[in-house]
C-alpha positions in Angstrom: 35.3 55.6 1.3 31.6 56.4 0.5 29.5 53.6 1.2 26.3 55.7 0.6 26.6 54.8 -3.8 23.0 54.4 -5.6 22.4 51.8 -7.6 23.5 53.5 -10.5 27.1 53.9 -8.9 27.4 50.9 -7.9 26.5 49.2 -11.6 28.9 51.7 -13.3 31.8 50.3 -10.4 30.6 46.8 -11.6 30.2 46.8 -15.1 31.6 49.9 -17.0 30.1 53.1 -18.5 27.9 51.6 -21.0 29.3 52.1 -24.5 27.5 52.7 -27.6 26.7 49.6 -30.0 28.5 49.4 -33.3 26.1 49.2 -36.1 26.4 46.7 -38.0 25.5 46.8 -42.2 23.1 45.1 -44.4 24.0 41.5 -45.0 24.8 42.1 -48.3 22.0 39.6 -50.8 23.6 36.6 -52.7 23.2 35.8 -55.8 21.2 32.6 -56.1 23.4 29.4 -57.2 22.2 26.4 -59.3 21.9 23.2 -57.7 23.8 20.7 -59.3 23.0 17.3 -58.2 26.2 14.6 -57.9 25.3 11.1 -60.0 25.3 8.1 -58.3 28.3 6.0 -59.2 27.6 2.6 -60.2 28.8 0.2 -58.0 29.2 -3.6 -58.5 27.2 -5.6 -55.9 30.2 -7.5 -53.7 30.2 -10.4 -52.1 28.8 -10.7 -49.2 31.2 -11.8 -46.1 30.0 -13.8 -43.1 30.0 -12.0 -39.6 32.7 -14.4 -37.8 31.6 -14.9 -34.4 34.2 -12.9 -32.1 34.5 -14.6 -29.0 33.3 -12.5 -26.1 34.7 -12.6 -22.7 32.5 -13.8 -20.1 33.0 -11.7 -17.2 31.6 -14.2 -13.7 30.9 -12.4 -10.6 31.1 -14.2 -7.0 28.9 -12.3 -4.0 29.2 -14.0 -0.6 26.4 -12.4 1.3 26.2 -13.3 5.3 23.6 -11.8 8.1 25.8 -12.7 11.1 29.6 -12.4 11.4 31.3 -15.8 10.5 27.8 -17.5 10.3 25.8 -18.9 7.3 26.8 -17.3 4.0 24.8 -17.2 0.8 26.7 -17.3 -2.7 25.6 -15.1 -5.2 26.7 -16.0 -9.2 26.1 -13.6 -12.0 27.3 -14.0 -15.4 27.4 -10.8 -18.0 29.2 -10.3 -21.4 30.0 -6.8 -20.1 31.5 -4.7 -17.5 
């Protein structure tokens, strides 16, 4: 095996002889189109509903936090609506 190979070699081994690129037409011009703009449908006004009040979980978090082993520990409450 040659291990001598120029650059070139070596980028034809990796990518391929290079192959020529299609050609791709004219995108062919459209013909322009009329805007047509929808109506608004009339719409009775509704009632408006009350927002009911879901009940959200409480979610209450307990830290014990100590500086010695089994001396004097400090308790930590936190209380969130979310995770």
């Amino acid at each position: 095996m040659n291990s001598d190979l120029t650059e070139e070699e070596m980028r034809r081994a990796l990518f391929g002889t290079p192959q020529p690129e299609e050609q791709v037409p004219a995108p062919l011009v459209k013909e322009p189109v009329e805007e047509v703009v929808p109506a608004k449908p009339v719409v009775a006004p509704a009632a408006k509903k009350k927002a009911s009040k879901a009940f959200t979980p409480r979610l209450r978090v307990t830290l014990r936090v100590g500086n010695e082993f089994e001396g004097k520990m400090i308790e930590l409450i936190h209380e969130a609506d979310t995770l």
